[in-house]
Every structure is written in structure tokens, then in C-alpha cells.
VOPAGU-2260 file (C-alpha; in pm, 1 decimal, decimal comma):
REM VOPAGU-2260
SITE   aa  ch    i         X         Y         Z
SITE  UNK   A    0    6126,8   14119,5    9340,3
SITE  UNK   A    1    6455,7   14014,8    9144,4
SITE  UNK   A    2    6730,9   14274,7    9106,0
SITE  UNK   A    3    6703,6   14539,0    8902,4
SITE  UNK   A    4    6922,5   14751,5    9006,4
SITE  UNK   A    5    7115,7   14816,7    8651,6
SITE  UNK   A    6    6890,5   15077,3    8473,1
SITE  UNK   A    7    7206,8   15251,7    8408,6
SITE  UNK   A    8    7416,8   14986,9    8278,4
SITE  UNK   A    9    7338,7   15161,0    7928,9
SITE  UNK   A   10    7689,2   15187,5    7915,9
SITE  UNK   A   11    7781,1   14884,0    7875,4
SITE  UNK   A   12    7603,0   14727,3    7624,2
SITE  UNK   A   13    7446,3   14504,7    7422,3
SITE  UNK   A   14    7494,1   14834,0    7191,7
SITE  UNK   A   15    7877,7   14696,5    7199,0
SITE  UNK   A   16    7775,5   14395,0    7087,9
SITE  UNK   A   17    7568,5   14500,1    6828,4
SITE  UNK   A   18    7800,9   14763,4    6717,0
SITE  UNK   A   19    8122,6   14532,2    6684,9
SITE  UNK   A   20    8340,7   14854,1    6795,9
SITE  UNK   A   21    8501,1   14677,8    7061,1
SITE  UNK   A   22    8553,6   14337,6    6901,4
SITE  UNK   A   23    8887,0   14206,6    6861,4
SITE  UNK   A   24    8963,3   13912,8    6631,5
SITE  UNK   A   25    9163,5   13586,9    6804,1
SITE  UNK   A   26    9541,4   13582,2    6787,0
SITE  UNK   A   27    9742,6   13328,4    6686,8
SITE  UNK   A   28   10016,1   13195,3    6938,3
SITE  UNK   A   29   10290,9   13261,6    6703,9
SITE  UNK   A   30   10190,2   13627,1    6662,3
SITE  UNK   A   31   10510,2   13840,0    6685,7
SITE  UNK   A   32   10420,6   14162,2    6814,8
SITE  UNK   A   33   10579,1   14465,6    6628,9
SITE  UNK   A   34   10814,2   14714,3    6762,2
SITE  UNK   A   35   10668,9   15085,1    6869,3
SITE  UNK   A   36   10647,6   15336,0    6583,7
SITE  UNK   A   37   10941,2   15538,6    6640,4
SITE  UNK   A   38   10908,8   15899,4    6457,2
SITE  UNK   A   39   11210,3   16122,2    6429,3
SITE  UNK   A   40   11252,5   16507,8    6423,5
SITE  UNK   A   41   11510,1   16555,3    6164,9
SITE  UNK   A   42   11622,1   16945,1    6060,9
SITE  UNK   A   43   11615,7   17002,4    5691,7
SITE  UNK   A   44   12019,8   17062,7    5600,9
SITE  UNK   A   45   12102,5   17398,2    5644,0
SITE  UNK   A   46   12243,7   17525,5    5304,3
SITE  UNK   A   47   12352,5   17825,5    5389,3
SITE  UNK   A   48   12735,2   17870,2    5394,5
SITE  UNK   A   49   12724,9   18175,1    5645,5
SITE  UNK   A   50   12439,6   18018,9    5885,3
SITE  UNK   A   51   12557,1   18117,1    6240,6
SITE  UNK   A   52   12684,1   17823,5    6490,8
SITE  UNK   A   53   12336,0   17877,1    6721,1
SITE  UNK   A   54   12139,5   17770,9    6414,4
SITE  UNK   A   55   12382,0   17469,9    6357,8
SITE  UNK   A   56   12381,2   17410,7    6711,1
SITE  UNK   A   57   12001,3   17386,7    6718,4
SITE  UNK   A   58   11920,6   17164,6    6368,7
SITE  UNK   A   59   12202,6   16964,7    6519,5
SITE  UNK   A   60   11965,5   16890,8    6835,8
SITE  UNK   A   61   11662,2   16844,5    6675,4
SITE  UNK   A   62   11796,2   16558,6    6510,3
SITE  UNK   A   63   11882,9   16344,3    6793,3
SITE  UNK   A   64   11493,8   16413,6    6909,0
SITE  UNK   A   65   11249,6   16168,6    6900,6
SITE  UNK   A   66   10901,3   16080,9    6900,4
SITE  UNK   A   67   10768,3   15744,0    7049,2
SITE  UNK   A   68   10429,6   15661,5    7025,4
SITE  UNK   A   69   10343,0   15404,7    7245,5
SITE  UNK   A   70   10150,8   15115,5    7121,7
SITE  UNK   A   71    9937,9   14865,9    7288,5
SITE  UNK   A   72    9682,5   14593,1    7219,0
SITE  UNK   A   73    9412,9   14452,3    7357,8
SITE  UNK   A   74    9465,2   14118,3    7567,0
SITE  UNK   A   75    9153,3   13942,5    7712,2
SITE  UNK   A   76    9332,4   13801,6    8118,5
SITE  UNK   A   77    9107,7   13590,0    8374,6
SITE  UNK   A   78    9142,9   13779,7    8656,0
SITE  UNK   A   79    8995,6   13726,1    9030,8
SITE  UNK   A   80    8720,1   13952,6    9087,9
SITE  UNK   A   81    8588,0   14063,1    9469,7
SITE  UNK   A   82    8394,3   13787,1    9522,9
SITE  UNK   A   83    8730,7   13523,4    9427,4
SITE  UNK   A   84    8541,7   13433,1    9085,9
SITE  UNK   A   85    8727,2   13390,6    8759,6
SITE  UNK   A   86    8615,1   13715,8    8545,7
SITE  UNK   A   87    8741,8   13805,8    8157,4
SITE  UNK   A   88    8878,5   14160,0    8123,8
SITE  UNK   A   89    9003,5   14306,6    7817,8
SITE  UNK   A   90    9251,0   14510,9    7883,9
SITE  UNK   A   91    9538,7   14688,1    7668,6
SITE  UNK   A   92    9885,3   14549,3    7681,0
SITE  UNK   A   93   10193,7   14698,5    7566,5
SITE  UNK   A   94   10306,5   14558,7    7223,5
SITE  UNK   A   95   10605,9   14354,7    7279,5
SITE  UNK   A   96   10886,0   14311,6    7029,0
SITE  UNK   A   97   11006,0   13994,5    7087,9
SITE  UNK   A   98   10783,9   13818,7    7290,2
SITE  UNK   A   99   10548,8   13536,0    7225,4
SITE  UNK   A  100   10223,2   13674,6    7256,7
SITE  UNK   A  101   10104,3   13384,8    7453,6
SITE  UNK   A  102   10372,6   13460,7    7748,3
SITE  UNK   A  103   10320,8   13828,9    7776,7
SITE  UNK   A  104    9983,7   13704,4    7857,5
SITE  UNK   A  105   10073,5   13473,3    8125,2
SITE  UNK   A  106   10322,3   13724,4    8279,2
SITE  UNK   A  107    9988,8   13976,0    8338,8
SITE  UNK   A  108    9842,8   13648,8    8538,8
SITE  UNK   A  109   10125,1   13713,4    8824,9
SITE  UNK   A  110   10056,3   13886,3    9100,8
SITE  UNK   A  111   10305,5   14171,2    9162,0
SITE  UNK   A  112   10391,2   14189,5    8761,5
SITE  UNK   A  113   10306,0   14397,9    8534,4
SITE  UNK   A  114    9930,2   14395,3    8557,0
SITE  UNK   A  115    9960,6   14630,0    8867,5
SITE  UNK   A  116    9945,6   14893,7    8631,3
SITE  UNK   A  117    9595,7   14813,8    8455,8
SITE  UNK   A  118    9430,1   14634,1    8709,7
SITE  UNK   A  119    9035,0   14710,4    8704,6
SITE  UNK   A  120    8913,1   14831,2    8991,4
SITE  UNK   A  121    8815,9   14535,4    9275,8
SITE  UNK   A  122    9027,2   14261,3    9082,9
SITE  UNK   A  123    9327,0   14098,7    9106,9
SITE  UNK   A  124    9549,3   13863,6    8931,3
SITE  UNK   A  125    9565,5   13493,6    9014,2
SITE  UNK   A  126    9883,8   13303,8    8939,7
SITE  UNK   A  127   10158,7   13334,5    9284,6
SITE  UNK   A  128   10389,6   13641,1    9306,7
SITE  UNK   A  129   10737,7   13552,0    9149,8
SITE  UNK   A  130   10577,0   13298,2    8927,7
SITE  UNK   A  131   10798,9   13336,8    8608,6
SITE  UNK   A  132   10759,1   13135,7    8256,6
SITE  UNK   A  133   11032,3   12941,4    8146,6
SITE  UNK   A  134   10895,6   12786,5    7844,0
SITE  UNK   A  135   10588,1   12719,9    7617,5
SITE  UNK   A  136   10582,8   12434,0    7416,3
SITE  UNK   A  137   10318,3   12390,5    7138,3
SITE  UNK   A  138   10175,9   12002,2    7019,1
SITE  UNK   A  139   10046,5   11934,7    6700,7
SITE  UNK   A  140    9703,8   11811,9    6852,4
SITE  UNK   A  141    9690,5   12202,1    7000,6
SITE  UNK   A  142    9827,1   12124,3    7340,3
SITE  UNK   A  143   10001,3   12392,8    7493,9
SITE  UNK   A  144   10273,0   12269,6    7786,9
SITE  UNK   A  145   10340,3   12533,5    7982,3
SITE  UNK   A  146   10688,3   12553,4    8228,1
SITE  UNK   A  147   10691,9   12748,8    8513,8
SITE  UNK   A  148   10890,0   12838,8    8807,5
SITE  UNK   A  149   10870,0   12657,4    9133,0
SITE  UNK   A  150   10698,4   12989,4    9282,4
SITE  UNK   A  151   10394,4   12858,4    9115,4
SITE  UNK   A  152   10352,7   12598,2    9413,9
SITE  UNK   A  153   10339,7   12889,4    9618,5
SITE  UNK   A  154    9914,6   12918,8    9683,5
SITE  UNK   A  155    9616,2   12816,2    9902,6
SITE  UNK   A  156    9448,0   12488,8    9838,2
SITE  UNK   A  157    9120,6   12682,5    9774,9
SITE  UNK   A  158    9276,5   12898,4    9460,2
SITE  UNK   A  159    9410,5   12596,9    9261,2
SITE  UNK   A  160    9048,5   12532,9    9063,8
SITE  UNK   A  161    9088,7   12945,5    9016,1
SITE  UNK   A  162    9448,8   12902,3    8885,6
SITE  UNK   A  163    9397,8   12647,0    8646,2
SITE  UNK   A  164    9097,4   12829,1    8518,8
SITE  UNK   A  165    9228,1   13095,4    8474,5
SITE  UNK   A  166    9573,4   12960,8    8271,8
SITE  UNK   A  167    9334,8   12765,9    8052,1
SITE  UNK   A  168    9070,6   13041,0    7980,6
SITE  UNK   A  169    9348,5   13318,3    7898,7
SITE  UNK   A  170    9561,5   13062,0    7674,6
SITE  UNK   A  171    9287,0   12924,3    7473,9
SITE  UNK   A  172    9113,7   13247,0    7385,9
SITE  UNK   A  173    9424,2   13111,4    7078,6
SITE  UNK   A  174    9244,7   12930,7    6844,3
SITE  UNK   A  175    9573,6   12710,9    6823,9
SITE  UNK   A  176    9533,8   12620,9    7134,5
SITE  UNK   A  177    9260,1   12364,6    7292,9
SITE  UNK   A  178    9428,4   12236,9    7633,3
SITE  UNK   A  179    9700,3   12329,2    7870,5
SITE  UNK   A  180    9945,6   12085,7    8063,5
SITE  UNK   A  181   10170,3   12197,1    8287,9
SITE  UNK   A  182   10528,9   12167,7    8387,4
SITE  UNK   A  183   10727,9   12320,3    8701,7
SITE  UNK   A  184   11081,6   12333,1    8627,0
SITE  UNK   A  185   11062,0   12109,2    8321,8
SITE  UNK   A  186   10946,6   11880,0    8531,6
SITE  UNK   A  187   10608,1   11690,2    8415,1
SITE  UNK   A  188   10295,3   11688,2    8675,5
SITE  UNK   A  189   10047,7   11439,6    8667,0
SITE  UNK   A  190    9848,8   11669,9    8972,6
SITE  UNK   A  191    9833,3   11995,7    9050,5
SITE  UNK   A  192   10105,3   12064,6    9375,2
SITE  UNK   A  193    9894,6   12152,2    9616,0
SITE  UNK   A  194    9565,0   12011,9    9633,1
SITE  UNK   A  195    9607,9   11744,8    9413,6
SITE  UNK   A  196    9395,1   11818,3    9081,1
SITE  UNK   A  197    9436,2   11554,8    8796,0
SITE  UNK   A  198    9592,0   11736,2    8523,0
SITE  UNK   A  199    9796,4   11435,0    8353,4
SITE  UNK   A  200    9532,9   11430,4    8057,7
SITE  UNK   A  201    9598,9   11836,8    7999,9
SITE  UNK   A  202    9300,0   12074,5    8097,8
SITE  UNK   A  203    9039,3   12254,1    7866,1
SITE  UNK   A  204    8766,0   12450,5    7890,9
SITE  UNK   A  205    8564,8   12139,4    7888,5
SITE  UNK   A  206    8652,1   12109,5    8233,0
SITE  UNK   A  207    8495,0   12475,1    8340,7
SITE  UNK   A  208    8534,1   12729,2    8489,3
SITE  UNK   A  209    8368,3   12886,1    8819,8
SITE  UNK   A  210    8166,5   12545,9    8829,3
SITE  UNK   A  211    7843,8   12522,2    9095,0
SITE  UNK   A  212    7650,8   12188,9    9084,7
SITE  UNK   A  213    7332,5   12427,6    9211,6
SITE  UNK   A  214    7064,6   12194,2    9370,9
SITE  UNK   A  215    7020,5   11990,1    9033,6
SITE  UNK   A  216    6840,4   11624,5    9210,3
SITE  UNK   A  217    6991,8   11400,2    8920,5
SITE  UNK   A  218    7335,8   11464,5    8785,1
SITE  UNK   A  219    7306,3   11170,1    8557,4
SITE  UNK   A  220    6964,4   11334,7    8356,2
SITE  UNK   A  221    7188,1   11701,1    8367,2
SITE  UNK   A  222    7377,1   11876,1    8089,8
SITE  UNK   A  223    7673,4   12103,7    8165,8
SITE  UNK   A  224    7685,4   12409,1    8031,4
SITE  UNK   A  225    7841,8   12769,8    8084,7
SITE  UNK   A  226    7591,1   13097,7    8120,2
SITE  UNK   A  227    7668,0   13454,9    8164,8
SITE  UNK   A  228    7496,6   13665,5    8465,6
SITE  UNK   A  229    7594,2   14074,1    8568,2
SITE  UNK   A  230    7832,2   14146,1    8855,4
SITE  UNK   A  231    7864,7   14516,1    8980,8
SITE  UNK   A  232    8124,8   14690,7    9152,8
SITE  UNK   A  233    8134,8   15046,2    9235,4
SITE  UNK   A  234    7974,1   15155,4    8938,6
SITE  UNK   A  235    8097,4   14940,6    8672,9
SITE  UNK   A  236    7938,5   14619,5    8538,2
SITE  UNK   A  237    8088,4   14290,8    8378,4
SITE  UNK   A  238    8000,1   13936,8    8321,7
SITE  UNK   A  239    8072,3   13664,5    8503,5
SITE  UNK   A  240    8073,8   13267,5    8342,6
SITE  UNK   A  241    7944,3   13020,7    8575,3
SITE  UNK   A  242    7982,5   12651,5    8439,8
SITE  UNK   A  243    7623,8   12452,2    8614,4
SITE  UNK   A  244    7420,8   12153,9    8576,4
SITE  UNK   A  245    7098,9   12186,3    8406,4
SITE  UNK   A  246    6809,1   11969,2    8352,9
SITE  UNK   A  247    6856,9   11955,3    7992,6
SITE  UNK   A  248    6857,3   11707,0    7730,1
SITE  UNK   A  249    6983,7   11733,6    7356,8
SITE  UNK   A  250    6621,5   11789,7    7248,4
SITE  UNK   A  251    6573,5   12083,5    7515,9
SITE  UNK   A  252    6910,9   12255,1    7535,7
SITE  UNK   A  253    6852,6   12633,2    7446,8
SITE  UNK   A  254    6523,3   12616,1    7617,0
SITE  UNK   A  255    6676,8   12502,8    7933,4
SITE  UNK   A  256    6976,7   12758,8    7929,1
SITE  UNK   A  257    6692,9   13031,1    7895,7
SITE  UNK   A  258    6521,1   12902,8    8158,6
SITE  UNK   A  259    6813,8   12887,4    8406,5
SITE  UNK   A  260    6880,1   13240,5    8309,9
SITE  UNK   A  261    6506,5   13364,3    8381,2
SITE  UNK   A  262    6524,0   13189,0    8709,4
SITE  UNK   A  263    6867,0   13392,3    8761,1
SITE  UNK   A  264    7200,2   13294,8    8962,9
SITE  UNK   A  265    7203,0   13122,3    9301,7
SITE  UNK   A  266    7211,5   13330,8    9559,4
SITE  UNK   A  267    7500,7   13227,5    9710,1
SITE  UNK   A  268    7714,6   13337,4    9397,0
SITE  UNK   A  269    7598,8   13711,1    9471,8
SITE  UNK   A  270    7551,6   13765,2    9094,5
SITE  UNK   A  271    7223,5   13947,3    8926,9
SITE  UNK   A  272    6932,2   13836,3    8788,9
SITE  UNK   A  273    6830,6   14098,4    8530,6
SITE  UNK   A  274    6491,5   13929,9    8420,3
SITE  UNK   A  275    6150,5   14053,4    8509,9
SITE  UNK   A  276    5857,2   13791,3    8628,4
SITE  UNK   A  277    5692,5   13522,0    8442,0
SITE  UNK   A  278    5884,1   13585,5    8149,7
SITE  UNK   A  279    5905,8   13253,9    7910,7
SITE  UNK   A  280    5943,0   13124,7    7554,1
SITE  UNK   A  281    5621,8   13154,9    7332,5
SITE  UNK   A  282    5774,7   12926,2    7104,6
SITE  UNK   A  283    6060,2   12651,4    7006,6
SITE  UNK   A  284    6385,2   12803,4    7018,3
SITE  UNK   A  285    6473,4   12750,8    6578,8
SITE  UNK   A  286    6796,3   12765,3    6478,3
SITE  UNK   A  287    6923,5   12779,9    6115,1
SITE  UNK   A  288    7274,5   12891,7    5929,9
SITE  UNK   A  289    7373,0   12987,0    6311,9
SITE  UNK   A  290    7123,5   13228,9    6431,8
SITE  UNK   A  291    6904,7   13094,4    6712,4
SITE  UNK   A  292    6593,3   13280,8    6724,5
SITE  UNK   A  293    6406,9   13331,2    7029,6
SITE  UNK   A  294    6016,9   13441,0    7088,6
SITE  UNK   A  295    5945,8   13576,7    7438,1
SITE  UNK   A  296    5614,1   13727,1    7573,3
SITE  UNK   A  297    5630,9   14039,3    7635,3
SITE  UNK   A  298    5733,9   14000,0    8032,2
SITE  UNK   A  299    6082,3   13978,0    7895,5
SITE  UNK   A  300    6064,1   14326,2    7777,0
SITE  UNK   A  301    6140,6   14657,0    8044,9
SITE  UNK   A  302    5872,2   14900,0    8199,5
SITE  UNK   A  303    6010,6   15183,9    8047,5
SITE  UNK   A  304    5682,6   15369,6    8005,8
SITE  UNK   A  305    5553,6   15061,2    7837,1
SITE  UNK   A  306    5780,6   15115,4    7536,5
SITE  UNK   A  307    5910,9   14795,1    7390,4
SITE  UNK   A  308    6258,9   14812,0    7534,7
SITE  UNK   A  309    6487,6   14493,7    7582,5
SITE  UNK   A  310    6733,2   14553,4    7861,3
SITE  UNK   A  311    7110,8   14575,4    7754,6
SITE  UNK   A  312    7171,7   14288,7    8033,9
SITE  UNK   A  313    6891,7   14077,4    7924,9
SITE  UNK   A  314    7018,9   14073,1    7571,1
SITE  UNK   A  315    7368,8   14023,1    7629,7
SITE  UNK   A  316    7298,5   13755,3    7895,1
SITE  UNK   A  317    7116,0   13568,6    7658,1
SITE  UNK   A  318    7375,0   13643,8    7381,9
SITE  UNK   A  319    7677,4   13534,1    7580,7
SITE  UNK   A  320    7554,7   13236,2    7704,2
SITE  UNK   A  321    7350,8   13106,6    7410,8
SITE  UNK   A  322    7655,1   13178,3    7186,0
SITE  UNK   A  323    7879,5   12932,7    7424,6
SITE  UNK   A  324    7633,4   12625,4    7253,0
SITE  UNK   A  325    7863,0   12442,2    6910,3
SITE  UNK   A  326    7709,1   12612,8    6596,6
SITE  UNK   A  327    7532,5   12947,7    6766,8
SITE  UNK   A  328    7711,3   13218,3    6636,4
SITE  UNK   A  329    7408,9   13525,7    6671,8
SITE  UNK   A  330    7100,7   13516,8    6861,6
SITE  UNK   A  331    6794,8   13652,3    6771,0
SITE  UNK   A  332    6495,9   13804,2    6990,3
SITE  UNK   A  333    6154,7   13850,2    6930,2
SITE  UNK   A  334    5845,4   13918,2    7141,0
SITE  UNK   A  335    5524,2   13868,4    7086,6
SITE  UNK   A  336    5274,1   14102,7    6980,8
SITE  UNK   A  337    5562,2   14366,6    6903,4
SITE  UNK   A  338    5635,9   14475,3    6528,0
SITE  UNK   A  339    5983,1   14624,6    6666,3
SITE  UNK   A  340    6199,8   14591,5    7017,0
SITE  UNK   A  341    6453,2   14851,4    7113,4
SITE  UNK   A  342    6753,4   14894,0    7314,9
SITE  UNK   A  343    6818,7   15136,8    7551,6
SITE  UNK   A  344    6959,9   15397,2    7355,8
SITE  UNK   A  345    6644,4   15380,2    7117,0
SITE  UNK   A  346    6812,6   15153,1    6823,4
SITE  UNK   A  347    6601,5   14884,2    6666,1
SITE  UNK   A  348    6690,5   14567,1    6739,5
SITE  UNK   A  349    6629,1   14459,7    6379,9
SITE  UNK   A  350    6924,1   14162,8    6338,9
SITE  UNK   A  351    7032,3   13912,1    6508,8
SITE  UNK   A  352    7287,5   14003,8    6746,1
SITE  UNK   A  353    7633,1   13825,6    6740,1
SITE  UNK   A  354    7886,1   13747,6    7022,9
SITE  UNK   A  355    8198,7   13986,0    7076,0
SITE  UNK   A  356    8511,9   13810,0    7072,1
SITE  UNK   A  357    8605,0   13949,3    7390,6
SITE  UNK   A  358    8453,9   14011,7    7663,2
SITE  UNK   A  359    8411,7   14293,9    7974,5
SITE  UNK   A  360    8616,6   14546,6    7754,2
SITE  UNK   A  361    8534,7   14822,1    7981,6
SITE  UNK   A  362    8465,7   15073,8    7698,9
SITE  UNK   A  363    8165,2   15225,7    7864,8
């Protein structure tokens, strides 16, 4: 019996996704962030010749006062969850005024900083406390060289995959940016300092990110690819990208990302598999002007009193995931022998269903 323990992850959502409430456009590296609103108190002048000194006293007061209302934005960081995997979070940072947006970013990577504050509950940050940022540097062809402090080299052998994930993830949620190199004290690296990664060529999300080969026979005949399956702690829920090899072929793709999703994560990732039995395609995956429509039997759907509910995990599995393939901006489900499918909370799933731009927002 595969798990199924998430009835009540209602609250998360692939209402979110099809709702848009939480989405947040991407930011360009060379957005300034504005200053906090600042609102003062300011008296009226007091007119009246024979106003007593109290009153004077007291409009005098009022208009040193003021009002700040703090701002913040929403930042999407790579943080470590529980189980030492590379997770997206969405979380609100303070609006900076004259900060690169870009660095705040990377200074909510260090452990010790100033992500203390808004860490989710069971995850941590990822780059070495005392790590500081001494420079970002910008190419034309959208490679971002990053210099940091020599308290970067500061980390276990087994983190550095995590690290660099998790640099090139957060930077390149920019759509300026498509790689990261690094320096350490303006010095250039052609490998990583402590176990030796190749990084002279820059790193991308081409390269992946929480990567498991899985027990694919010939790597040659495989396609990588990056798919989305549930994590829990406590009570909350969030997504987790696992970069795998799948027996896929250009002809075959979205059939074979389904399919590795139905079968569900390996066990050894202690992820969920939110699919029911026997479910499968009843037709070619089609895909035209971006949508990818997909036909299920009805397997795929949840025993909810044998209503035609989809799952808000199945759908956003399959949206997240299916969405990562060039050209698939929406997906769209369909099952067989059903007129209309539902989610959770009773809406008709009547369009196709588009990816947020970020990710684990934690608005549920």
C-alpha cells in the first residue's frame, strides 16, 4: 500500500497553483530594493496666539513621531531540510535599500545570519557560518562570479554537492542569470576546496540538484530529468526536486516522467508517493501552445466516496515536474470516463493548471 498519509494536505495546494495568489514574478539581479515607507505624525500649526505652552509642548512632540511600516518581500532560498536534501522555501525578506538583491539572498544562505529569524521549522541554511560576500560580478553570457570569504572552505566533504546546489538554485531563480562560478578572496577556483568538484566551466542547473542515479541498468539509453515528490514534517508539507535517470527517450519523455512519478520515490530518499495503484496514461501525452494534456484512468483519481477528486499532491506533483520539461508551461488532466474532476476543496478542475513561480510558500 503506497503512502497516503496526506488527506489533509488541502492546505497546501494545487488550489495555490491554480489560484496564482501566491505567485511571485522573477527578479532581476539589478533590482534595487526601495526604502521602508516612513509615515509621519505631524500636528496641524496651532493658530491660536493664546494656546497654552502644554498644547505647544504636545503638537511639538507629535511631530518628531513616526510611523514605520516595515516592508518585506518574498525571496525563494535552498535551504537543507531534515533529511540533508536541498528544499525551495519562499520566505519574506526584509526590503533592503541599498543592497543588490542577489546578495541579500546569499547572506540568508549563511548559517548563523540573518535567516535565524525565518527559518521553517526542521531546516537549516547551508553555506558555513561567517561566510560573508565580497563581490558579485555579472558576464554578458549571464554568468554570475560570485566572491566569498575564506570561511566558505569551512564544511564537510559530504555538504559541498548541497552547497553548490544550493548557490546555483537560489541565484538563478534571476532570469539574468544561467551559471555561477566562484571565487574565494578574488581568487579564481577551478575545484571546489574541499572535495574537489570541477567548477572551472561555472555550474548550472544543468548539473542538478539532489541527484540519485536510482537502479536505472543503462545510463547511456537514460534521460536526466528533475521531478517533484511530498516531504512532511510535523504537520507541514513541501516539495522536494530530485534530479534521476530515467528510461526515456525524446519520443517518450512526458510519459516516462509520469511513470517514474506513479512508481513514486526510492525508498531510501524517505519522500512520498501520493499515487494510488495501477494508475496509467490512457493516451499519448499531446502537447500544443504549451499545455501538455494528460488522460489517466480513473485509478489516478481519490476514494473520496467515489467522487471524482484529484489529490492536491497528485496534481501538483505532476505540475511541478512536468513544467521543469523546455516549452511546458501548464499541464492539463483528464480522466477517463469523467465529464468533470475536482480538487479537494470542491473546485472544477476545468483549465489547465500552470506552474507557480515559486515554490513551498508556506501559505497554508
Amino acid at each position: 500500500m503506497r503512502k497516503r498519509a496526506m488527506l489533509f494536505m488541502g492546505m497546501f495546494a494545487s488550489v495555490t497553483l491554480l489560484s496564482g495568489c501566491v505567485f511571485q514574478g522573477e527578479q532581476s539581479l539589478e533590482e534595487m530594493d526601495t526604502p521602508p515607507e516612513e509615515v509621519n505624525e505631524q500636528a496641524g500649526e496651532n493658530t491660536e496666539q493664546d494656546a497654552s505652552s502644554d498644547e505647544n509642548a504636545e503638537n511639538s512632540e507629535q511631530d518628531k513621531q513616526e510611523v514605520v511600516v516595515s516592508e518585506t518581500v518574498d525571496r525563494q532560498l535552498y535551504l537543507l531540510d531534515e533529511n540533508g536534501m536541498v528544499v525551495p522555501q519562499t520566505l519574506p525578506l526584509p526590503k533592503s535599500e541599498s543592497k543588490e538583491v542577489a546578495q541579500q539572498v546569499l547572506e540568508y544562505l549563511v548559517k548563523g545570519g540573518p535567516v535565524t529569524e525565518v527559518l521553517p521549522s526542521g531546516f537549516q541554511a547551508v553555506l558555513p557560518a561567517g561566510t560573508q560576500v565580497n563581490s558579485l560580478n555579472l558576464k554578458d553570457d549571464g554568468t554570475l562570479v560570485v566572491d566569498v570569504s575564506k570561511e566558505f572552505t569551512d564544511y564537510r566533504a559530504e555538504d559541498e554537492l548541497k552547497i553548490l546546489q544550493s548557490l546555483t538554485y537560489t541565484l538563478t531563480q534571476f532570469d539574468s542569470v544561467n551559471k555561477i562560478k566562484l571565487q574565494i578572496n578574488g581568487y579564481e577556483t577551478d575545484v571546489m576546496p574541499v572535495n574537489s568538484t570541477p567548477i572551472s566551466d561555472g555550474y548550472s542547473r544543468a548539473n542538478g540538484i539532489n541527484i540519485h542515479v536510482g537502479d536505472v541498468a543503462d545510463l547511456t539509453k537514460s534521460e536526466s530529468v528533475t521531478v517533484y515528490y511530498p516531504a512532511q514534517h510535523d504537520d507541514q508539507y513541501y516539495y522536494v526536486p530530485v534530479t534521476k535517470r530515467i528510461d526515456a527517450s525524446e519520443d517518450n519523455m512526458y510519459e516516462a516522467i509520469v511513470q517514474s512519478l506513479v512508481e513514486g520515490p526510492d525508498y531510501q530518499l524517505n519522500l512520498l508517493n501520493v499515487f494510488n495503484q495501477d494508475v496509467e496514461l490512457m493516451d499519448e501525452p499531446s502537447y500544443e501552445d504549451g499545455v501538455l494534456t494528460l488522460t489517466f484512468n480513473e485509478n489516478v483519481l481519490s476514494n473520496f466516496e467515489d467522487q471524482s477528486i484529484l489529490s492536491n499532491e497528485v496534481m501538483d506533483s505532476l505540475v511541478l515536474s512536468l513544467t521543469e520539461q523546455p516549452g511546458v508551461e501548464a499541464v492539463s488532466v483528464k480522466v477517463e470516463n469523467f465529464d468533470q474532476v475536482f480538487t479537494e476543496e470542491g473546485s472544477v478542475i476545468a483549465e489547465p493548471v500552470s506552474r507557480p513561480q515559486m515554490v513551498n510558500t508556506r501559505s497554508f
